[in-house]
N, C-alpha and C positions, 0 to 999 in steps of 0.2 A: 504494500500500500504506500502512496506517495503522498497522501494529504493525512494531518496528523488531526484530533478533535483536542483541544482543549478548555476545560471549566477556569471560572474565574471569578473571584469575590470583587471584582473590582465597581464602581460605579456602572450599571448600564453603558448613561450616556457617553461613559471614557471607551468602551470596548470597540476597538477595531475587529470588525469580523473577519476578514482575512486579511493572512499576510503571506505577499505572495513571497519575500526573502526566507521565510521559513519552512513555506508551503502549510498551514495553521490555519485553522479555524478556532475561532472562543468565542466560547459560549458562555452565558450567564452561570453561577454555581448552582443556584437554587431552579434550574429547571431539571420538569418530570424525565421521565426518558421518554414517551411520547412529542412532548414540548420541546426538549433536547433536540430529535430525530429531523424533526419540522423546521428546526432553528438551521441544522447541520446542510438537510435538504434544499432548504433556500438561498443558502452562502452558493453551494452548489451548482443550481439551476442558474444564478447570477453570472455563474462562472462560466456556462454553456456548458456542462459535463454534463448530457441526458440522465434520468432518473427514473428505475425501474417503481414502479406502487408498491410502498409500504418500507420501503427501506434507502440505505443510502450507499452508493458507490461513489468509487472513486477515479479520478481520468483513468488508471490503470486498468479499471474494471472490477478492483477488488473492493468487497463490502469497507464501510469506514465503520471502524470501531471506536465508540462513545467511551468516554471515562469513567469509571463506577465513581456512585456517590458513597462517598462511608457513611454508612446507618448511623443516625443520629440516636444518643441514650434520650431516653426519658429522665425528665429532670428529677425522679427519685432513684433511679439507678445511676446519675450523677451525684447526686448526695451520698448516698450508702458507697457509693466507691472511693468518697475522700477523706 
């Protein structure tokens, strides 16, 4: 795969969606992975690289793989852990 996905706390309105010196997409942190997929899809189709229904490729052809989000604790199993 030649385009990379990455998540990002940063402000929205600071996010450059892509960058084509590193080949990169960033994406918001707190999106779903539906919403993530839609986000990645659109940098995408911007780019002219066609897009099969329901998922995301990349100019090479090979699917792009999203970042995993780390499960968030519930704030009593943050407590009890400290």
């Amino acid at each position: 795969m030649c385009i990379t996905v990455r998540r990002s706390t940063a402000p929205v309105v600071t996010l450059m969606p892509w960058d084509p010196a590193n080949l990169t997409i960033t994406i918001p942190a707190g999106l779903s992975a539906d919403a993530a997929i839609t986000a990645v899809r659109a940098v995408l189709t911007e780019l002219a690289i066609p897009q099969p229904p329901g998922r995301a490729v990349c100019c090479c052809g090979q699917p792009v793989r999203l970042p995993l989000v780390p499960a968030q604790r519930a704030v009593e199993e943050a407590r009890v852990a400290s």
